[in-house]
N, C-alpha and C positions, 0 to 999 in steps of 0.2 A: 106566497102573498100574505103579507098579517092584517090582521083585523082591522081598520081603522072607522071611529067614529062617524056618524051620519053626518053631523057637526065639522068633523077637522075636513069631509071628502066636501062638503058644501065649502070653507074657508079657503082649499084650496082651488075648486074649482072657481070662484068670485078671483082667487087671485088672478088665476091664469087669463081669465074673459079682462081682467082689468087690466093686465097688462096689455096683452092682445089689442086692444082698444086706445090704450095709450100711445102705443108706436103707430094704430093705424092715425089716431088723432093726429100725434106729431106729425107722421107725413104727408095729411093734408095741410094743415099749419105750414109746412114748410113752402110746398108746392103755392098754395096763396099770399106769403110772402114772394117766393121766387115774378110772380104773375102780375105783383104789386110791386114790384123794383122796378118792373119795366115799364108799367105806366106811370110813374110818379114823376112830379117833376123837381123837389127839391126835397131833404131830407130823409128820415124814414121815420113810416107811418104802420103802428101794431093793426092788423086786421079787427074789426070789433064785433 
C-alpha cells in the first residue's frame, strides 16, 4: 500500500460520498417523477 496524502485520501473520499449521493439523488428524482406521471393530468411537470 503507498503513502498517500491526508489531502488526496480526504479528495477522494468527498468523491466517492458525492457520488454515492448522486445516484442515491437520481433515484429518488426518478421514483418522484415515475409517482408524478401518474397523478398528472396533462403534460410533464419537473418536481420542485
Amino acid at each position: 500500500m503507498k503513502e498517500i496524502s491526508l489531502w488526496e485520501w480526504l479528495l477522494r473520499a468527498s468523491g466517492k460520498i458525492a457520488a454515492v449521493s448522486g445516484v442515491i439523488g437520481l433515484l429518488v428524482w426518478l421514483t418522484w417523477v415515475m409517482l408524478d406521471v401518474k397523478n398528472m393530468q396533462s403534460g410533464f411537470t419537473l418536481p420542485y
